[in-house]
N, C-alpha and C positions, 0 to 999 in steps of 0.2 A: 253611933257611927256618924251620923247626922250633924252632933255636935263638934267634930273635927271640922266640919267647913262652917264654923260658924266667922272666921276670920274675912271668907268672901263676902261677909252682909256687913263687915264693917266700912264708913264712909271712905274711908282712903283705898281701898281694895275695891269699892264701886266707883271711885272715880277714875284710880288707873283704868278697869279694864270699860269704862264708859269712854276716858279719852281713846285708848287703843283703840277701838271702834271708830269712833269721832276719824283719828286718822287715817285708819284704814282705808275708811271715804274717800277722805282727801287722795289719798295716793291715787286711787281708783281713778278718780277725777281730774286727776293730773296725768294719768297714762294713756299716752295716745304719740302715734307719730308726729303730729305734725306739731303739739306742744315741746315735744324733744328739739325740734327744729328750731322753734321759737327760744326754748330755754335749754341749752345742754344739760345744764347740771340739773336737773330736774332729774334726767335719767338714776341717775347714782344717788339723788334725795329719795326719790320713789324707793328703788332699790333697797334700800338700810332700810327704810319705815316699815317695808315689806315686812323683812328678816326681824327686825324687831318686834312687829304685833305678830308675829308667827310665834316666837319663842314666848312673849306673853300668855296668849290664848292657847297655846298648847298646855304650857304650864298649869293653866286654869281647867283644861278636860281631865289632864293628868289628875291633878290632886281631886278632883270628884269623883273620878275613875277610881284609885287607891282607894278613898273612903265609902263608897256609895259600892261599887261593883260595877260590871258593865254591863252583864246582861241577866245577872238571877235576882229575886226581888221586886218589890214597886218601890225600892229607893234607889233600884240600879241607875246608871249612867243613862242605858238606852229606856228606860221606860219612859222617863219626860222628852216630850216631843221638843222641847227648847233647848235638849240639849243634840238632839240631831241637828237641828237648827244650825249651831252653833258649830258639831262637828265639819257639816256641811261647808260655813265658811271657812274653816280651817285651813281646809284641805285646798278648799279653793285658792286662798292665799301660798299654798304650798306650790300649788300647777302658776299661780304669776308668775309666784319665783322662777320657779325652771323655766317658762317659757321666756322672762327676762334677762335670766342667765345665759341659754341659748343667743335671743337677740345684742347681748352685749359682746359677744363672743364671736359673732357673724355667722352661727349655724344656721340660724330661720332670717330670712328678710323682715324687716320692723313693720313691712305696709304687707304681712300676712295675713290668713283670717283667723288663724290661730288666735287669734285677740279674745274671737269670742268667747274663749277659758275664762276670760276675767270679767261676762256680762252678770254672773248670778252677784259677785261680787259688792257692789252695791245694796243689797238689800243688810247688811250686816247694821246699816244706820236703823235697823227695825233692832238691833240690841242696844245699840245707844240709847233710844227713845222708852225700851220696854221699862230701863230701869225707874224712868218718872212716872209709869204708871201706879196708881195707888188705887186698887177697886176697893170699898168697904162691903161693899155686897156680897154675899155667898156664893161661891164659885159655881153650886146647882143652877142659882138663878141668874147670872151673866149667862151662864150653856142657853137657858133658856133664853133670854131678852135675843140674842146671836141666832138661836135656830130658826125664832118667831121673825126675826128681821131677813135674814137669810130666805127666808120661805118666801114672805112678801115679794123680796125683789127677786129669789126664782121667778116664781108665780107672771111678774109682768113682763119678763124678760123673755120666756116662752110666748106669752101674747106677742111684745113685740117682733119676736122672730116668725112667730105664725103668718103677721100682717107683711111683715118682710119676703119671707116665702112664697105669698101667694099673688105679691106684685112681683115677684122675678119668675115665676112660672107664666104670669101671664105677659109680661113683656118680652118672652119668648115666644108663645102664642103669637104677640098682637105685632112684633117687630121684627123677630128673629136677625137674620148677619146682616148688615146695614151696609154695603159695599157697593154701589153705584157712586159715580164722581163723575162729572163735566171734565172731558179730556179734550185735546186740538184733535181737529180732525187728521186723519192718519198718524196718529200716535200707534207707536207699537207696544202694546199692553205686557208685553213679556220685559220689556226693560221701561217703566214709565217715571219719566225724574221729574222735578219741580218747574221745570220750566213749563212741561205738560200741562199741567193742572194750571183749574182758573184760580185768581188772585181775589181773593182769598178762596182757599179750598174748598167747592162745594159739595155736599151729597145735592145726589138727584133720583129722578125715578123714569124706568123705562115705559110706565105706564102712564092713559093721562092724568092723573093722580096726580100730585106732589109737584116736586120744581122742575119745571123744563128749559135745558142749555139755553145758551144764547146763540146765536148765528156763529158759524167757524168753531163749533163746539158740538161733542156731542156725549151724550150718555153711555156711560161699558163699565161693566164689573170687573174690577180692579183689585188684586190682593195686596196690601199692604201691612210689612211688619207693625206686627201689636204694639211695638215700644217708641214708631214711628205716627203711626194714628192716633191711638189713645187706647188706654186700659180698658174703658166701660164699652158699654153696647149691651148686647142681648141676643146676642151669639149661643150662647149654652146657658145653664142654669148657673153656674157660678159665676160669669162675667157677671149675666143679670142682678144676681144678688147685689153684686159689689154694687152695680151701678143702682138700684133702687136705694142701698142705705147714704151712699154719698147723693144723692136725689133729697133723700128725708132730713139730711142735714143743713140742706138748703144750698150747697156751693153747687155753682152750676150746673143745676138741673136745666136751666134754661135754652143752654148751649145742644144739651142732649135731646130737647125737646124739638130745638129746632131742627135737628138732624135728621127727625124722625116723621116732621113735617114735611122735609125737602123731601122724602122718599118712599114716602107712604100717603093715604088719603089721610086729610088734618085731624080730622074728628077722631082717629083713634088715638094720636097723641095728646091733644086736646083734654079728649075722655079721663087718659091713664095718668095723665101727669097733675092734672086739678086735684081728683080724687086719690091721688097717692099724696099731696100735699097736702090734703086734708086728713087724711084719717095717720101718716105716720108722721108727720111732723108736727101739725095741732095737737091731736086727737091723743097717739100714744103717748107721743114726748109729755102732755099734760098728766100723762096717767100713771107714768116713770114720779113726777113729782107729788101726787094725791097719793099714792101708795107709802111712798114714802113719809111722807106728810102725818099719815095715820099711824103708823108702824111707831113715829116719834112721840106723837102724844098720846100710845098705848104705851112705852116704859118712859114717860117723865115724870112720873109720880117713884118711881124707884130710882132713878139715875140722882133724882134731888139730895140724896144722902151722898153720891158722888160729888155733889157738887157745890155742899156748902150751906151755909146762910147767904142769906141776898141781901144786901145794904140798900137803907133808904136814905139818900143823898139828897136830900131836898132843902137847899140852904146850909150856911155855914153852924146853922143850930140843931143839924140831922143829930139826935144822939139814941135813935131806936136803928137797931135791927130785926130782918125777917128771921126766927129760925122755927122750925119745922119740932112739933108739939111731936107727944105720944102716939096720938091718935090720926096723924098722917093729915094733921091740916098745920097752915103758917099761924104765927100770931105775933105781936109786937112786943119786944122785949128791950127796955130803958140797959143801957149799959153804964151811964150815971159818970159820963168820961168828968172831968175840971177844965172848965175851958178856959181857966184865966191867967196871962201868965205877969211877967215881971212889971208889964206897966201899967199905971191907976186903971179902974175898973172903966174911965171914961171912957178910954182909947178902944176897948172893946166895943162897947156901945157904938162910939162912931163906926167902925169896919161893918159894924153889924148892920148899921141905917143902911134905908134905901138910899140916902141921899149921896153920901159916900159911894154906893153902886154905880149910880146913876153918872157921878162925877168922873169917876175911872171908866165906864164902859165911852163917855162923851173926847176923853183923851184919846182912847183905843179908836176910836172912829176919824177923830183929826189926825192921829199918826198913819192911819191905813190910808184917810185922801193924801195925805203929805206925800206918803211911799212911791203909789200911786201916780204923783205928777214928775216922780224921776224918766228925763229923756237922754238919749245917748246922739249926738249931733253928729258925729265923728270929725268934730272939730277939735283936734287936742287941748289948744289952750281954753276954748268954752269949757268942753268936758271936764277940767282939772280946776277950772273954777265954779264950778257946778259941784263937783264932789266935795270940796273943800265946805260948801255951804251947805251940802247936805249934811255931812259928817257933821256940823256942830248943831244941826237942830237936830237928827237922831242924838248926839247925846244929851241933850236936854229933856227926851222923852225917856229915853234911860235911864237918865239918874230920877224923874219923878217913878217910874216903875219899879226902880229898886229901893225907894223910899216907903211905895207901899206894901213892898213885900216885906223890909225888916218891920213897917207898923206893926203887918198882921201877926207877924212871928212875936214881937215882944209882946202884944196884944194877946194872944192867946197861948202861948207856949209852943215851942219847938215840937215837940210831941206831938199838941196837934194840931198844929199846921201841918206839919206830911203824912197826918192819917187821912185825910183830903184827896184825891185823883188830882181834884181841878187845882189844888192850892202846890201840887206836885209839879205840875206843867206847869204852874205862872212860876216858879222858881227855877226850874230848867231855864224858864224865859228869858228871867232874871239874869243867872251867868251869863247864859248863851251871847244876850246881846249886850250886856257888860265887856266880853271878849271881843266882842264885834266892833265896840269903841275904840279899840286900841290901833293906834295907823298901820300900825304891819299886819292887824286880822281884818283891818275894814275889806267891804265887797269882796271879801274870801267865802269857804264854807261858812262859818258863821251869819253869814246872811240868811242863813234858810230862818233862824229864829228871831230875826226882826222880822221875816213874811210870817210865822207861824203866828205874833203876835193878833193877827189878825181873826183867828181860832177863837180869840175872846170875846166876841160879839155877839157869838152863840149863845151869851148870857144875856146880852139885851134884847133876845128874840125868845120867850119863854113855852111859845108854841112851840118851836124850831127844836129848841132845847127840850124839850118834852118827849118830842115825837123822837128826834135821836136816843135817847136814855130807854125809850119802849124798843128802838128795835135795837138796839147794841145790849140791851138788861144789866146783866151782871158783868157781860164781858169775860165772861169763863168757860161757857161755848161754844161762841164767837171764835174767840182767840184761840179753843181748841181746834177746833175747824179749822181756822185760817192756816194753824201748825200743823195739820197735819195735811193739808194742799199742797203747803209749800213745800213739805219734805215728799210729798209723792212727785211732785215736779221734781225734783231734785232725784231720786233716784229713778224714775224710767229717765231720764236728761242723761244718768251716766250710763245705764243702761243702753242706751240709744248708742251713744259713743261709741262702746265698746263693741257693738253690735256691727258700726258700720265705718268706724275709725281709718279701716285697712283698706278702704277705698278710695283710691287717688280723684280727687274731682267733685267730690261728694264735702262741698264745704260745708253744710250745713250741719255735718257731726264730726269736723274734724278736731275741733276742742270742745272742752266744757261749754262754756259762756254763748258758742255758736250754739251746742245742743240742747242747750236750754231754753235759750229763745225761741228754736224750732219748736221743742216742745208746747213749750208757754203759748205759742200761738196757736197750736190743733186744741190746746185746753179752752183757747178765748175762740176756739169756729173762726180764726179769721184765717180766711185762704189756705186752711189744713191740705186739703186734698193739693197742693202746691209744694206741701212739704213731703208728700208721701208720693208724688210721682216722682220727683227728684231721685229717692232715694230706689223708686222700683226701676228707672231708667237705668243706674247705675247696676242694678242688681238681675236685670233680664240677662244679662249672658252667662249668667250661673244656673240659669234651668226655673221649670216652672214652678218646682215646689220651693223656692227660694222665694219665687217671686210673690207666692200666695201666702208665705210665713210672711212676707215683711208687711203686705198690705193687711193680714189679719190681725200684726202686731201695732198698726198706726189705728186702725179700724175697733179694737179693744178698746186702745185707750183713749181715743175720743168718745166712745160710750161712758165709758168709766166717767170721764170728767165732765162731760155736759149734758149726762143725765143723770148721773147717781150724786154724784158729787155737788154738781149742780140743787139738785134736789135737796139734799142735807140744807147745803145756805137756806133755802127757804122755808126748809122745816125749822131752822132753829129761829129764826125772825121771826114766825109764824108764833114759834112756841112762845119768844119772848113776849111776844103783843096777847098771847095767853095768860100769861103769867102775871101780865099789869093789872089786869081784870083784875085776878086776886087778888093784888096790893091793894088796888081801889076798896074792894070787898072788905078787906085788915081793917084799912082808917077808917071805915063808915062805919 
């Protein structure tokens, strides 16, 4: 039965339904009001893409369903969990439709929240991605490496929420409702507007504690709406929580500290805010990364079969590789490549001297001061005889550049010159800033590869060059890491969207490229809690359990990305400048 879908594992049949996926994204990412505004016919693009990956992906449940069964078996439809997975988006794509169909039709308003049908959406780029995974390991032992890592970051994520808990219970204790303000005298406290209050708005305290008004001022407990004052405090145990973890994040805790100073005796803010700085922000966040840290280099000894042999690149005469013996250690292995190619055996020799190095890294250093002393006057006719002169000494560094790139290629053979990384980029270089010479490409894009030129200097620095090659290694994962950041920014980014799309005024997720950079900025800690009151502002007159879903949904994933994720980067850096040892270990 099994053997009927064997047509789905052929390459054309993973690529259609990889692209279908692919685009499904797109559409996802392209539906939103205020992109229709911007682009009409986007709407009626989306639309068909819709109706088209639907009839695809359907067809593809179908034909498993017919072969496989749907529910008796362990080769039925529903027993693999990837193929609920998979129903799931379906279906989902099924509900855009209709709710698209309604919106084109004018049954639903387009700025509804009905939108949110199309937030799970997005994760369907987790089938595009599945199909490049290639495990060699026995699927017992992935369960294992997953449950043993999974348990880790259980394990400190109860710790951190312990440490979390027990600073919002006691900033209840030690602060409770923080509601005293500096009003004018005879203010009437039943209607108090901004003209009332001092400039800028202070807490105060009615004891002698804390901060005392100034003359024509005085201190009175004042109610003011939550979405008018601010979210945090220590009101109840949940505002507290919130505000202790946006505390341990580090975004103005300060502002809160001083609040709590103006209104209470100092020493107990003092107290709570130092020591909640030290043990959640030092102390834990360290412990999020050491966990993680170890969890990596207890399966890098089995992930190594995922991950290949490791190339020793050490000169254009590297001809050993690392690969991994019977016995689960590395050792050096000659691959015995011909490095010589069409021209006499001298021209080799030369590429190969130091002296020839030295020569081109001393060019690479005069073309970068040259770069370098380019000014912009904003005098036309200077400028236009300035570029003129510039334009013909870049191409004289050009054409020597491209002379030493055809040497080394005749010199050693095409072949391998691009089994090389670094002989790959000087050729890139090569076109790029070939293109670059031509008057209609000059100081266009192609500039970026007369700046990248300057990348090449990294050769005349062998410490620099050394130390980069131990923490980048192999670059396999690195570069996995980095791909799969970028795609988790890329789906909570549509996620986001979709979530909050249908709010007029809420620019920060009214397209893609807006909701990404929102995102992209809680993942880099910059001014996050900026982007998440934006969006609770907008979202308070929908009730409190709205408001708590959206700040636990911005509140997740700043966890996720500056502590677990974070954490990864520096286990695999870690693990690379492990892994050099070895090397060292190999050659001696």
């Amino acid at each position: 039965m099994v053997g009927n879908l064997e047509w789905t594992n052929k390459p054309l049949a993973k690529y259609i339904f990889r692209l279908t996926g692919l685009l499904s994204f797109i559409s996802t990412c392209m539906n939103t009001p205020k992109t229709f505004e911007y682009h009409p016919s986007l709407q009626y693009t989306t639309f068909i893409i819709d109706i088209t990956c639907a009839i695809i992906l359907t067809f593809e449940a179908a034909a498993k369903m017919k072969t496989r069964g749907i529910f008796i078996g362990d080769s039925s439809y529903l027993y693999d969990r990837w193929n609920h997975f998979d129903a799931i988006m379906v279906l989902n794509i099924y509900f855009s439709i209709i709710l698209q169909t309604f919106e084109l039709i004018g049954i639903i308003n387009k700025y509804s929240y009905f939108t949110i049908i199309r937030s799970p959406r997005p994760f369907i780029l987790i089938k595009v991605l599945k199909t490049f995974l290639k495990f060699k390991l026995p699927k017992s032992q992935i369960k294992s490496i997953l449950h043993r890592s999974s348990s880790q970051i259980y394990n400190v994520t109860v710790f951190f929420l312990f440490f979390i808990s027990l600073y919002a219970i006691l900033g209840v204790q030690f602060f409770g409702s923080l509601t005293f303000h500096c009003v004018r005298n005879g203010t009437d406290l039943n209607n108090v507007t901004q003209s009332d209050l001092m400039i800028p708005d202070t807490y105060c305290s009615p004891t002698k504690d804390g901060f005392h008004c100034p003359e024509n001022f005085t201190c009175k407990k004042i109610e003011i709406q939550r979405n008018l004052r601010g979210y945090n405090g220590f009101d109840e145990i949940a505002t507290s929580f919130f505000s202790v973890y946006e505390s341990a994040s580090q975004e103005g805790w300060v502002f809160l500290m001083y609040r709590a100073i103006d209104s209470l005796p100092s020493w107990r803010a003092y107290f709570y805010f130092i020591t909640l700085i030290f043990f959640l922000a030092w102390l834990v966040k360290n412990v999020f990364i050491a966990v993680i840290i170890e969890t990596f280099a207890e399966i890098r000894v089995q992930f190594q079969q995922m991950w290949g042999s490791i190339e020793v690149t050490s000169g254009i005469e590297a001809t050993n590789i690392l690969q991994k013996a019977d016995n689960s250690t590395l050792k050096l292995v000659n691959i015995g490549e011909k490095k010589k190619g069409v021209a006499p055996a001298i021209f080799l020799k030369i590429v190969q001297s130091p002296v020839f190095t030295k020569i081109i890294m001393i060019v690479v250093l005069a073309n970068t001061i040259f770069t370098a002393t380019i000014e912009h006057t904003h005098n036309e006719k200077l400028d236009k005889k300035n570029r003129e002169f510039y334009h013909k000494i870049e191409t004289l560094f050009t054409i020597f550049f491209d002379l030493e790139a055809l040497l080394k290629i005749f010199s050693m053979g095409f072949k391998n010159y691009i089994r090389r990384s670094i002989f790959i980029f000087e050729f890139m270089l090569a076109v790029g800033t070939t293109l670059h010479c031509f008057p209609s490409f000059y100081r266009s894009a192609f500039t970026y590869f007369q700046v990248l030129r300057v990348a090449r200097l990294l050769k005349s620095i062998p410490l620099l060059e050394n130390f980069l090659s131990k923490i980048f290694g192999p670059g396999k994962k690195l570069g996995s890491l980095i791909l799969f950041t970028m795609c988790l920014l890329l789906i909570t980014s549509s996620i986001s969207m979709q979530l909050f799309c249908f709010i007029k005024g809420l620019e920060q997720f009214e397209t893609f490229p807006r909701a990404f950079m929102s995102m992209f900025r809680i993942a880099m800690n910059d001014g996050w809690t900026e982007v998440m009151y934006s969006a609770m502002d907008e979202v308070f007159e929908f009730g409190i359990f709205f408001l708590c879903l959206t700040a636990l949904f911005f509140i997740f994933f700043h966890l996720l990305t500056n502590s677990i994720v974070l954490s990864l980067f520096v286990a695999v850096i870690l693990d690379n400048l492990e892994l050099d040892e070895d090397v060292k270990t190999i050659k001696q």
